[in-house]
C-alpha positions as a Markdown table, in Angstrom:
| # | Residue | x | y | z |
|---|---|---|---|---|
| 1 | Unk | 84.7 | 32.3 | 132.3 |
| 2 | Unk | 88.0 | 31.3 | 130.2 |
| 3 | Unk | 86.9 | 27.7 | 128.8 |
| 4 | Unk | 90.8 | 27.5 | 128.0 |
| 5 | Unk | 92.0 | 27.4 | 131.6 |
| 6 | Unk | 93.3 | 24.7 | 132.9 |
| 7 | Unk | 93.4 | 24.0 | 136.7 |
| 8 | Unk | 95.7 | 20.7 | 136.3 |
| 9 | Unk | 99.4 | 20.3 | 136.8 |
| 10 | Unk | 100.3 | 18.5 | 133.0 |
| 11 | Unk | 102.1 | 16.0 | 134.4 |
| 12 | Unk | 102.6 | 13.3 | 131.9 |
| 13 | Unk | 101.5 | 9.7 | 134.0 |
| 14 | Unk | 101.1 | 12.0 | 137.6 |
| 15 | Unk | 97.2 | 11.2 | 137.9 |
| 16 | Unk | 95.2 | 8.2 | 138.4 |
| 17 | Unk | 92.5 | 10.4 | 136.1 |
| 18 | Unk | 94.3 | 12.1 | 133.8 |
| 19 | Unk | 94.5 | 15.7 | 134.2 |
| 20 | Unk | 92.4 | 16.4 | 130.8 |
| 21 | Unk | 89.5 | 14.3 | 132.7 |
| 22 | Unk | 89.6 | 16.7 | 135.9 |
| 23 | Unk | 89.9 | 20.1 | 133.9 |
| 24 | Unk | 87.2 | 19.0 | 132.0 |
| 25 | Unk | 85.0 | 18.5 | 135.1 |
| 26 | Unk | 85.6 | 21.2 | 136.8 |
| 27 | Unk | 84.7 | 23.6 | 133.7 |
| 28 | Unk | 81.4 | 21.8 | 133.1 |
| 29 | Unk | 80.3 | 22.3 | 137.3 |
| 30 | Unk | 81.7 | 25.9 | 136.9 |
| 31 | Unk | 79.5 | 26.7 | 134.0 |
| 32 | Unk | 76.5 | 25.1 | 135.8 |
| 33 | Unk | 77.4 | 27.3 | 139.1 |
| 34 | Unk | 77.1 | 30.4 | 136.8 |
| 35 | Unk | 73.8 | 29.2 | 135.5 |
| 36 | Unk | 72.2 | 28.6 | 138.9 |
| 37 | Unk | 73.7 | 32.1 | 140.1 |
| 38 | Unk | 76.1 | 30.6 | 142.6 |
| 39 | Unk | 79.9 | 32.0 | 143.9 |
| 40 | Unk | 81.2 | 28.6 | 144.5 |
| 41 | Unk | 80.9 | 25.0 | 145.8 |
| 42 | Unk | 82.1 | 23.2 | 149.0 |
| 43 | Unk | 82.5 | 19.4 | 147.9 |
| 44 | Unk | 83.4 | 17.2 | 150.6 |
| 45 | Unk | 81.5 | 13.8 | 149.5 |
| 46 | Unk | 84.6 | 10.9 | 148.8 |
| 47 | Unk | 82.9 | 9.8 | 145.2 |
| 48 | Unk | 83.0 | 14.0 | 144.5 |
| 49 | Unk | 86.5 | 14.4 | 145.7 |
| 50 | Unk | 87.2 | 11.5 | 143.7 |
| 51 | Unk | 85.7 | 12.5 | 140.5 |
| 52 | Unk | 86.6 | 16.3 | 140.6 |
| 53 | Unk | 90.3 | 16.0 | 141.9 |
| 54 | Unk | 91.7 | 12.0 | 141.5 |
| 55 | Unk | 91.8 | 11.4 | 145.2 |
| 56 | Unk | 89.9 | 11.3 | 148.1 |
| 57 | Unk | 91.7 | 13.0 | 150.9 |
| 58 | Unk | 90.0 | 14.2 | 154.4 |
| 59 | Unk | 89.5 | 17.6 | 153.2 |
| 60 | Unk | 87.2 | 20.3 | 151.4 |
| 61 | Unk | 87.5 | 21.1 | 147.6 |
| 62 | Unk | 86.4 | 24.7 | 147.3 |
| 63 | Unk | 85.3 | 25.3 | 143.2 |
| 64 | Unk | 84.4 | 29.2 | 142.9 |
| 65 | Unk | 82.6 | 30.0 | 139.7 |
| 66 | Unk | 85.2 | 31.2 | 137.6 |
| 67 | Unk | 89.3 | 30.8 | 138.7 |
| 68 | Unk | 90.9 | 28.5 | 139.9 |
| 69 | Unk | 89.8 | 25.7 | 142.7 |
| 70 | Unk | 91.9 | 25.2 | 145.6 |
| 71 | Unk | 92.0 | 21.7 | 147.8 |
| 72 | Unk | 92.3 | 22.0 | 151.3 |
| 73 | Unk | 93.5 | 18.8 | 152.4 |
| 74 | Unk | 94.0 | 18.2 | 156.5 |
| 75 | Unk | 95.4 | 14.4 | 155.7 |
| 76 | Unk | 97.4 | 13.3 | 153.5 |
| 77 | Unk | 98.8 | 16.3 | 152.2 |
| 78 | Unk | 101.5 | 14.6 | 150.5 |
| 79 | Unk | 99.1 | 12.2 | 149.0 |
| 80 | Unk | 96.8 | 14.2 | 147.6 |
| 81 | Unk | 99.8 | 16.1 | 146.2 |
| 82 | Unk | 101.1 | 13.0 | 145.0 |
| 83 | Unk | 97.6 | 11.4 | 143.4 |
| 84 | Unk | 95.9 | 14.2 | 142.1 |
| 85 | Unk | 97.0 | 17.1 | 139.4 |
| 86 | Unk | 95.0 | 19.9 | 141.0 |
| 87 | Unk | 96.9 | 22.7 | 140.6 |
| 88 | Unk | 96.3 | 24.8 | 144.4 |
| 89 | Unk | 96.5 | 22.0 | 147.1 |
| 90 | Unk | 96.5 | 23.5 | 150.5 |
| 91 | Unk | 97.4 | 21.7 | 153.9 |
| 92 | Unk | 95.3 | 22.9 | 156.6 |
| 93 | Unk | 94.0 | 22.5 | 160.5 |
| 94 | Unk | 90.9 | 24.4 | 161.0 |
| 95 | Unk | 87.9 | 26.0 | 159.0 |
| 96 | Unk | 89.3 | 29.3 | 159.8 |
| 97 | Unk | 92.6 | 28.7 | 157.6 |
| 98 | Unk | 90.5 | 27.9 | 154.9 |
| 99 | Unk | 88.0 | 31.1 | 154.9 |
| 100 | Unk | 91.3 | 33.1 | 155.5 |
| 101 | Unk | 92.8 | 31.4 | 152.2 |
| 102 | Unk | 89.7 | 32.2 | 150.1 |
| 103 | Unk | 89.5 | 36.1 | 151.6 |
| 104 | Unk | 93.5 | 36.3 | 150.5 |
| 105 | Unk | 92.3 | 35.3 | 147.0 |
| 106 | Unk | 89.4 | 38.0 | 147.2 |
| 107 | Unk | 86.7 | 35.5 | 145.9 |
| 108 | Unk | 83.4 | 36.0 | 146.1 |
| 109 | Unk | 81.1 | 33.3 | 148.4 |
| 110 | Unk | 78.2 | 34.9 | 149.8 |
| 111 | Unk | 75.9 | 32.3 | 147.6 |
| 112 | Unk | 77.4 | 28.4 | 147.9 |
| 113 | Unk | 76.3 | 25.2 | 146.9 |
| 114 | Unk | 76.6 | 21.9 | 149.1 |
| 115 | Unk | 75.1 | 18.6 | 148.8 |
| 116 | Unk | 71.9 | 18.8 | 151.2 |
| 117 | Unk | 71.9 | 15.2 | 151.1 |
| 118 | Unk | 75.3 | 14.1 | 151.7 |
| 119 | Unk | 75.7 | 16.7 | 154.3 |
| 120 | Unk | 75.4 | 15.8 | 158.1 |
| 121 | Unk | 74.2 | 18.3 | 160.6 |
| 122 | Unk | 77.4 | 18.6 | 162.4 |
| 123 | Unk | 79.2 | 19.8 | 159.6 |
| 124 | Unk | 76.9 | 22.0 | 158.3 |
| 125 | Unk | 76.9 | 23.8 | 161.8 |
| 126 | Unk | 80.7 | 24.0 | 161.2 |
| 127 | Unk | 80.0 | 25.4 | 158.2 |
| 128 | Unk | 77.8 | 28.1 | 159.4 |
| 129 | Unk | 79.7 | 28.7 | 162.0 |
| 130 | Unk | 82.9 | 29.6 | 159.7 |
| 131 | Unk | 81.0 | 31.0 | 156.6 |
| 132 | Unk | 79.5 | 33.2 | 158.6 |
| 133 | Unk | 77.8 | 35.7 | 155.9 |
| 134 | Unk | 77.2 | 32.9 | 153.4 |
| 135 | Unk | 74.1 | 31.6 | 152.2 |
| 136 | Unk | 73.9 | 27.9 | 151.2 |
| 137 | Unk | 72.1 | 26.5 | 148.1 |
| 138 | Unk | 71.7 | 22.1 | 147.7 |
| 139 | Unk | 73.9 | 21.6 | 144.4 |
| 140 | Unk | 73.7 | 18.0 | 144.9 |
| 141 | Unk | 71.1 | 17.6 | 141.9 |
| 142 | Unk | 73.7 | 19.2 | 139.5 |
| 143 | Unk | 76.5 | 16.8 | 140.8 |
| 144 | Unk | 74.6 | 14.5 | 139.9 |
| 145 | Unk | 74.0 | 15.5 | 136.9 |
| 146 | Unk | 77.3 | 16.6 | 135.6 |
| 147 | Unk | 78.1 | 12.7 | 136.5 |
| 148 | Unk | 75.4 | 11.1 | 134.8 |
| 149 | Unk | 76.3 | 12.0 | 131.7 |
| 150 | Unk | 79.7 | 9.9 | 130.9 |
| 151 | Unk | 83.0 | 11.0 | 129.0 |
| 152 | Unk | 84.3 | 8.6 | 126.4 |
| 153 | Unk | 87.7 | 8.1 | 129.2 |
| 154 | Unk | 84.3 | 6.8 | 131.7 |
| 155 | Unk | 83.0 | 5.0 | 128.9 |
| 156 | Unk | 86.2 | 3.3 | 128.0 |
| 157 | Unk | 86.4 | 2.0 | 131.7 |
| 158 | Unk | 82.6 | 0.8 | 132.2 |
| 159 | Unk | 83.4 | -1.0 | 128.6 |
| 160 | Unk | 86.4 | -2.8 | 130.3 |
| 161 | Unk | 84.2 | -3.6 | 133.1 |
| 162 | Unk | 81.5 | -5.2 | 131.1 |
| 163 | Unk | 84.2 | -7.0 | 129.8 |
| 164 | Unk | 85.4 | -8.7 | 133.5 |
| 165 | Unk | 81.6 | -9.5 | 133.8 |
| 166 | Unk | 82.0 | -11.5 | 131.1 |
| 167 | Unk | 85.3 | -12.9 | 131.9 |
| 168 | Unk | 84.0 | -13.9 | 135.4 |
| 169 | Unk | 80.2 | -14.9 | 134.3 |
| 170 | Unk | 81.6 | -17.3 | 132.2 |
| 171 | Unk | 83.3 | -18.9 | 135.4 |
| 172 | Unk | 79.5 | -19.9 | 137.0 |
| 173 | Unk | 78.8 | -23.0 | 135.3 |
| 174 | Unk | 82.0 | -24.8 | 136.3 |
| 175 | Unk | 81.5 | -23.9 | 139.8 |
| 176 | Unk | 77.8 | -25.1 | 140.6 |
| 177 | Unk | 78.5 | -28.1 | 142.2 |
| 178 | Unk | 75.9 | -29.5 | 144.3 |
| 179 | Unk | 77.1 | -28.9 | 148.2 |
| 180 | Unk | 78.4 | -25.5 | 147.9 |
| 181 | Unk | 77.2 | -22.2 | 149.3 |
| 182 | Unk | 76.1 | -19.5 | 148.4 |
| 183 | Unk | 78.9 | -18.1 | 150.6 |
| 184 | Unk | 81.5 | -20.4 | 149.2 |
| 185 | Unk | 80.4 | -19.3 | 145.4 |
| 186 | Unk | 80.3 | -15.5 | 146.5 |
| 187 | Unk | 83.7 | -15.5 | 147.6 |
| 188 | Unk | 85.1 | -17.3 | 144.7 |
| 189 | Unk | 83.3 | -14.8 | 142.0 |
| 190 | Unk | 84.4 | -12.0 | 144.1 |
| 191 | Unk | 87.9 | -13.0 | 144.4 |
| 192 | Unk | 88.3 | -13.2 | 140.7 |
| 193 | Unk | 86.5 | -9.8 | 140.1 |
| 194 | Unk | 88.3 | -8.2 | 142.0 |
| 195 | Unk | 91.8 | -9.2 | 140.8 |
| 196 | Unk | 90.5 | -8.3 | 137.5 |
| 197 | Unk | 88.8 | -5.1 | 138.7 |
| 198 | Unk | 91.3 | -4.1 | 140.4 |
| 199 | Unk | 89.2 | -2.8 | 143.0 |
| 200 | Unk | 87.3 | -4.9 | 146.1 |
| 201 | Unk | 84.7 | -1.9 | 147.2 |
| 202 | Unk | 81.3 | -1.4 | 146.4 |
| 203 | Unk | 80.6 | 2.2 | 146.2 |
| 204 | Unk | 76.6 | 3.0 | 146.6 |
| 205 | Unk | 75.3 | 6.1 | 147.0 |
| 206 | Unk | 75.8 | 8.6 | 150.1 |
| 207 | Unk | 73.9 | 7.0 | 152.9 |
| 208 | Unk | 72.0 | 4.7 | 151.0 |
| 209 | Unk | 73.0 | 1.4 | 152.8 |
| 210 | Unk | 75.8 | -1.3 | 152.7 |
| 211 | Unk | 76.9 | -3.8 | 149.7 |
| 212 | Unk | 79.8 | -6.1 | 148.9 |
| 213 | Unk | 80.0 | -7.1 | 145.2 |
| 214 | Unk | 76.6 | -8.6 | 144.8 |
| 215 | Unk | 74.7 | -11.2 | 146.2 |
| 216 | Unk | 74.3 | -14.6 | 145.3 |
| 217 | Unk | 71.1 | -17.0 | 146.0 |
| 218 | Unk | 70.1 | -20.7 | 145.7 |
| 219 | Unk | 66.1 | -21.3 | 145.1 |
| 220 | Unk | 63.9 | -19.2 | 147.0 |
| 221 | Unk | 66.7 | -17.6 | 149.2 |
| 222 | Unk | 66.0 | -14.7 | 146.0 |
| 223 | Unk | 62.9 | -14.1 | 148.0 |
| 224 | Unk | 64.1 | -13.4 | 151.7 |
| 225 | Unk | 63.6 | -10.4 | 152.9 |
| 226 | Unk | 65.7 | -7.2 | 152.6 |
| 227 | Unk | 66.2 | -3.6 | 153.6 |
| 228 | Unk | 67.8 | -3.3 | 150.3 |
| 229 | Unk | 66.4 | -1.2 | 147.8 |
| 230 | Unk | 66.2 | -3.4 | 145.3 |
| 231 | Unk | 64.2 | -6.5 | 144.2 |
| 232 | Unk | 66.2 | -9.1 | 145.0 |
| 233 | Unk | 65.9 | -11.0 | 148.0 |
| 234 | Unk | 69.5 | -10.7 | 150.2 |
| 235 | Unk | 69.2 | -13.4 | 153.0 |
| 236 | Unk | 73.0 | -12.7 | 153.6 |
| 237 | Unk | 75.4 | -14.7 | 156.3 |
| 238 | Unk | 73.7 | -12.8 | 158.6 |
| 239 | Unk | 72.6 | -9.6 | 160.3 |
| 240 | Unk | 75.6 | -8.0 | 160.7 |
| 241 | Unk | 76.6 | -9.6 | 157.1 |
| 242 | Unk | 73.1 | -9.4 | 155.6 |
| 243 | Unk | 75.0 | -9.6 | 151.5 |
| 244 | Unk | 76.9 | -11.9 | 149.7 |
| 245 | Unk | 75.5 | -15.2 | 150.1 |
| 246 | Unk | 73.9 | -17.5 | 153.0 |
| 247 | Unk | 75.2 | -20.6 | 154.6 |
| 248 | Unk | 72.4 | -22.3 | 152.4 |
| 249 | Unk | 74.0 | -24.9 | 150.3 |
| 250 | Unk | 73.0 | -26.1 | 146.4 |
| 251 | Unk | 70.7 | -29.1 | 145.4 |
| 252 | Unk | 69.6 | -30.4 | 142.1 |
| 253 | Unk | 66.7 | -28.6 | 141.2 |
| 254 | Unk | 67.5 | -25.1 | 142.3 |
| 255 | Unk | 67.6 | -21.6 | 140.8 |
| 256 | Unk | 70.6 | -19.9 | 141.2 |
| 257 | Unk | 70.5 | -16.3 | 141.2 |
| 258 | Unk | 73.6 | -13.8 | 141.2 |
| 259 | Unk | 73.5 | -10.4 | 141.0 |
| 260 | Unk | 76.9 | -8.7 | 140.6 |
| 261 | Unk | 78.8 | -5.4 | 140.3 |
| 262 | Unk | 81.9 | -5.6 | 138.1 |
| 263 | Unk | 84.3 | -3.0 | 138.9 |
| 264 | Unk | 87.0 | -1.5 | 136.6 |
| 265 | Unk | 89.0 | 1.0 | 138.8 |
| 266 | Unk | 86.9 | 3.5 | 139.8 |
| 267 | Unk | 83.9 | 2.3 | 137.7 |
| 268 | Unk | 80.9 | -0.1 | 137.9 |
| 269 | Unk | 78.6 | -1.9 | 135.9 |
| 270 | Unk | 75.7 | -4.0 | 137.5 |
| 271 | Unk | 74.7 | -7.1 | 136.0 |
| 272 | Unk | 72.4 | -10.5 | 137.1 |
| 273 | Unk | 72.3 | -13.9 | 135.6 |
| 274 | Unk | 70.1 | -16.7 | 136.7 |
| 275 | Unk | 71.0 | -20.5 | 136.2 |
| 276 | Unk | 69.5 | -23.7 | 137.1 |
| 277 | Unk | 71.2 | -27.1 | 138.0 |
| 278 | Unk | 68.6 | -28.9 | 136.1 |
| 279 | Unk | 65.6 | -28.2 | 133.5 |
| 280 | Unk | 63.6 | -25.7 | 135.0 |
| 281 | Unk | 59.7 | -25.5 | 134.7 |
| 282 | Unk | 57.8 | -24.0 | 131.4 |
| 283 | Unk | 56.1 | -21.5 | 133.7 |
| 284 | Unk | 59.9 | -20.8 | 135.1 |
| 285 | Unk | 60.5 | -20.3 | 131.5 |
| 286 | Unk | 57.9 | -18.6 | 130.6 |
| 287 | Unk | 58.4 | -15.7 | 133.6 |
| 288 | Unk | 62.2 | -15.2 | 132.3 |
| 289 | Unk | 61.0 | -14.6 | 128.9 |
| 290 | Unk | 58.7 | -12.0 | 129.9 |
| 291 | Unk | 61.6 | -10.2 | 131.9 |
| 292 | Unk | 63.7 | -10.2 | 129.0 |
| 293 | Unk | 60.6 | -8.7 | 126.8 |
| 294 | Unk | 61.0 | -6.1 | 129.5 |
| 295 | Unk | 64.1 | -5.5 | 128.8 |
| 296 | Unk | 64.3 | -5.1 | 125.1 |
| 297 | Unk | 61.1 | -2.5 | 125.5 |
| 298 | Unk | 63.6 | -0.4 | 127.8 |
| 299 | Unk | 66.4 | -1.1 | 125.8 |
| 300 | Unk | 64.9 | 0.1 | 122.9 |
| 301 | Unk | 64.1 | 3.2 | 124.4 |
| 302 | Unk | 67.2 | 4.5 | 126.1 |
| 303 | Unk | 67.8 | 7.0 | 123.5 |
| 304 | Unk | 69.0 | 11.1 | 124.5 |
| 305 | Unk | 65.6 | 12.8 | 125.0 |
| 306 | Unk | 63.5 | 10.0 | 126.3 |
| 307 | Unk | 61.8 | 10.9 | 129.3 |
| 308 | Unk | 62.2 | 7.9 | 132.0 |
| 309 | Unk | 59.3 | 8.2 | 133.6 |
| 310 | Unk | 57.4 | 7.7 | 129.9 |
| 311 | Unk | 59.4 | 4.3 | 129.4 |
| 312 | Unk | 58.0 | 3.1 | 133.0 |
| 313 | Unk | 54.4 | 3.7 | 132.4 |
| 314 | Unk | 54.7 | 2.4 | 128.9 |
| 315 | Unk | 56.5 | -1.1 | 129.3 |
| 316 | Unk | 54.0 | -1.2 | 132.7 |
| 317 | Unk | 50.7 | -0.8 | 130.6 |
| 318 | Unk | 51.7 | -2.2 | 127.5 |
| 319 | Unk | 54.2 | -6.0 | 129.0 |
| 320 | Unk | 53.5 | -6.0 | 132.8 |
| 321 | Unk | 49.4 | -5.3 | 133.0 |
| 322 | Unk | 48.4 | -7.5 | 129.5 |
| 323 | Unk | 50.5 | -10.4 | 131.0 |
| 324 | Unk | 49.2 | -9.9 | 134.4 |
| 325 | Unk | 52.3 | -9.8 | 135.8 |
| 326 | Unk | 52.2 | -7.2 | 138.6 |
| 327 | Unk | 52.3 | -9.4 | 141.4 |
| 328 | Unk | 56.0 | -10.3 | 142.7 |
| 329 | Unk | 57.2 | -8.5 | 139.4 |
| 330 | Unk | 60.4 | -6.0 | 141.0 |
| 331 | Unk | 60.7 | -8.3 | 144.1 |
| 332 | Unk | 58.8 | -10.6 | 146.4 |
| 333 | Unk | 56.0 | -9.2 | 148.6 |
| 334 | Unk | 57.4 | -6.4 | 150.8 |
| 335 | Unk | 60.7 | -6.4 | 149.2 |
| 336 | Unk | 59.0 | -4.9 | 145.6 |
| 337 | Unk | 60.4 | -1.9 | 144.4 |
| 338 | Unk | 59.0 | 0.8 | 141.7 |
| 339 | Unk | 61.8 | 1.1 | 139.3 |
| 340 | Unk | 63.0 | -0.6 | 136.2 |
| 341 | Unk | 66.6 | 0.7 | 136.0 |
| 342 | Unk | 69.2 | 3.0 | 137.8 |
| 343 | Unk | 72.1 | 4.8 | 136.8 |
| 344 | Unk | 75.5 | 3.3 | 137.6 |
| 345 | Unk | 79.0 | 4.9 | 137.3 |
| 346 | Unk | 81.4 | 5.8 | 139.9 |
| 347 | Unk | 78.3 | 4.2 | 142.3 |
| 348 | Unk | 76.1 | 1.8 | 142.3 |
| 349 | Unk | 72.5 | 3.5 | 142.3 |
| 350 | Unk | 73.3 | 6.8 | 141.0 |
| 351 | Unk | 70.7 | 9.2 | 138.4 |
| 352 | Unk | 68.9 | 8.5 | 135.9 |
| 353 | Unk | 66.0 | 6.0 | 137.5 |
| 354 | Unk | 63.8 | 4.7 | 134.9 |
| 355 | Unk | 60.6 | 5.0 | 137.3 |
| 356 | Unk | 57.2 | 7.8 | 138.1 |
| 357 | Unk | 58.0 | 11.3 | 138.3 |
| 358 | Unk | 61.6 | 11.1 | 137.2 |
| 359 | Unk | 60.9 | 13.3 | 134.3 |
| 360 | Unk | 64.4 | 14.6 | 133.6 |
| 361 | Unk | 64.9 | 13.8 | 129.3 |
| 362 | Unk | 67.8 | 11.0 | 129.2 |
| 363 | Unk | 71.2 | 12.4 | 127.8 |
| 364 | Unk | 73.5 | 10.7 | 125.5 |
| 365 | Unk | 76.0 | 8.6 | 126.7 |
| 366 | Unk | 74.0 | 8.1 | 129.9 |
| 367 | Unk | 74.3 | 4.5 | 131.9 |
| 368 | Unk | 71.6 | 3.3 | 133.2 |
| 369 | Unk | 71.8 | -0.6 | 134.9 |
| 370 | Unk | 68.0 | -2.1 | 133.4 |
| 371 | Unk | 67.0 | -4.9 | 136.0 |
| 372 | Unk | 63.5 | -6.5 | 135.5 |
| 373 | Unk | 62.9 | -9.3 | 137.8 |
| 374 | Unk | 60.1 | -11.3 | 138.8 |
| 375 | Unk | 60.2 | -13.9 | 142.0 |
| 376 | Unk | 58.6 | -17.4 | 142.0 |
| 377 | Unk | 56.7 | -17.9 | 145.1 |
| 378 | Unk | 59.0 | -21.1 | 146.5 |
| 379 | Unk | 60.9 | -21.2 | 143.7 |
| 380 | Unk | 63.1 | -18.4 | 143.2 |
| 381 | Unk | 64.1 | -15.2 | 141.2 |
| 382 | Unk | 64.2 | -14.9 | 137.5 |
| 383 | Unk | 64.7 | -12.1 | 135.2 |
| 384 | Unk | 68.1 | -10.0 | 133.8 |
| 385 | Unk | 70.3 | -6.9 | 134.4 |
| 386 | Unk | 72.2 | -5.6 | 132.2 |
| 387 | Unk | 73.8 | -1.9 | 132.2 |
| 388 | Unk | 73.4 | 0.2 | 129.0 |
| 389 | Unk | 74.6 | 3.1 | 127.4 |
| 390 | Unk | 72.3 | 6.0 | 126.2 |
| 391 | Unk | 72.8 | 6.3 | 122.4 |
| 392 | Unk | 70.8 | 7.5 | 119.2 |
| 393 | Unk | 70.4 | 4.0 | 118.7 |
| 394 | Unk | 69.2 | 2.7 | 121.9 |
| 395 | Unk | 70.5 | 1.0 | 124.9 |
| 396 | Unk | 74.0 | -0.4 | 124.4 |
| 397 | Unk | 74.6 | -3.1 | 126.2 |
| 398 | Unk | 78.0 | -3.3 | 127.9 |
| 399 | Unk | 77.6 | -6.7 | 130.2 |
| 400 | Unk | 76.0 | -8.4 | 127.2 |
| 401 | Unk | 76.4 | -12.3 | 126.8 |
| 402 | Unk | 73.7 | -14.7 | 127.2 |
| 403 | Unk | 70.5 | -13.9 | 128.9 |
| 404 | Unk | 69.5 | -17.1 | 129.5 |
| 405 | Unk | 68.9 | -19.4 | 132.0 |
| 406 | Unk | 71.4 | -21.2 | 131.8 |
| 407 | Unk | 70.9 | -24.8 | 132.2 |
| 408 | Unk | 73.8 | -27.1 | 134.2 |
């Protein structure tokens, strides 16, 4: 394969990615196609399409593994030709046009990869139905992969985000007045993030559930239950609108939880901060401080070749078992989860997960959101999230201001 092609239009300020970005991309999922023996990839995922082309149009990006791709694009044509510098953009109808188009081009695609998991049933019977002599192969691991690992133009943006976290955490304080919702106070801190961020979605993982922004809790409403997969307890407006923040109002005395993603563009980081109108308890206290010793054990180990599943079973037998601290520690009774930290990028809960049997070494430049919490039977949630970047040095911290519990 030529490293030195390029599959972008240069088009100087064309792109919302620049071009460089995308060429870069696509090279890197070529050379990994060649390695797993495969002719090409179908990628039809919006977050894919996104990363790999700079707009998510209904259509198919077809990547072979070596040449150039081709998008085919059934609406909008002229937006995707507008938003996105791939070179070959391709209006078209029907399946048919496109296995027509790639014949014409005499490529190879007995052998392609699709992502098994973000693939429904329907349209993998359309697939087999037009791809008639091709085999298929799940890729989706190695997407993931190749967008684990971050460029310095992802970095840049995920920097800038952990800069509106800061921006709009530093907002909290002046708002906890006693009488307003956790609705009320959701709204508001989304509002502001997302004129900053420039972006009000909140992009999780195919098929892996529903967010908005975050979720924000007063005293034990951290606890409710929650088909979330996370530790915090979501009680939500209500079952159609189980995120964001209840009707439940604030009183002197409670915890207030708020868990958060801060967007920039197309990128995420995922941060919590806990606060407390009043002087909180020593055992309160004294639960927090443990989270945070949590924390600085991961932190500390976030560096490329560090095997994830290693950094669980450490901090677990050497901070979470000595303190006795199992119980409730990653969420309240049912809602408890077995991970210490999840990637975060162009989604929410993407790859690395520091947890068991995720055994993959960490990379450099990596970022992973590291979230140990512990709920307070009646009381609440405590504990921090912060998202880092994998370095030689450790965990960078990109949302990083003050830890705390911050008392109003």
């Amino acid at each position: 394969m030529d490293n030195t092609a390029s599959y972008v239009q240069e088009i100087p300020g064309h792109s919302f990615i620049p071009e460089s970005e995308i060429d870069d991309r696509l090279h890197r999922l070529q050379a990994r196609m060649l390695e797993v023996a495969l002719h090409g990839a179908l990628i039809f995922e919006p977050v894919d399409l996104l990363y790999y082309t700079g707009t998510i149009p209904s259509g198919v990006l077809f990547v072979p593994s070596e040449g150039e791709p081709a998008l085919f694009v059934r609406r909008s044509f002229e937006r995707a030709r507008r938003e996105s510098p791939i070179k070959n953009i391709v209006p078209f109808t029907s399946f048919k046009e496109i296995l027509a188009a790639l014949q014409k081009r005499s490529l190879p695609f007995s052998m392609l990869g699709i992502d098994e998991f973000a693939t429904t049933l329907s349209y993998f019977k359309l697939l087999k139905k037009n791809f008639v002599n091709a085999r298929f192969a799940d890729i989706g691991h190695e997407l993931r992969r190749i967008r684990a690992v971050k460029s310095p133009y992802e970095i840049g943006k995920l920097k800038q985000a952990g800069e509106i976290s800061r921006t709009v955490t530093a907002l909290i304080p002046e708002l906890l007045v006693p009488g307003i919702s956790e609705w009320e106070l959701a709204l508001k801190l989304f509002h502001e993030t997302a004129m900053l961020g420039k972006n009000c979605l909140s992009r999780l993982a195919f098929n892996s559930g529903e967010c908005f922004m975050g979720t924000v809790c007063f005293g034990d409403s951290s606890n409710s239950p929650s088909a979330f997969d996370g530790p915090d307890g979501i009680p939500g407006k209500s079952p159609a609108c189980p995120c964001g923040g209840s009707d439940r109002t604030l009183k002197r005395g409670d915890l207030v939880f708020v868990d958060m993603l801060f967007p920039c563009d197309e990128y995420y980081v995922d941060k919590t901060r806990v606060f407390s109108l009043g002087q909180p308890d020593e055992s309160v206290q004294h639960a927090h401080r443990i989270c945070l010793d949590v924390q600085h054990a991961v932190r500390e180990r976030l560096k490329p070749g560090a095997i994830p599943s290693q950094i669980y079973e450490d901090v677990i037998e050497t901070i979470i078992k000595p303190n006795a601290f199992e119980t409730d520690f990653m969420g309240f009774g049912g809602n408890q989860v077995k991970f210490l930290g999840h990637g975060v990028g162009m989604v929410i809960n993407e790859g690395p997960v520091i947890a068991r049997k995720s055994d993959e070494p960490l990379e450099e430049n990596m970022v992973l959101a590291v979230e140990p919490k512990k709920a307070l039977v009646g009381i609440g949630m405590v504990g921090v999230e912060n998202t880092f970047q994998v370095t030689s040095g450790g965990g960078l911290n990109l949302t990083e201001d003050n830890d705390q519990i911050v008392v109003i």
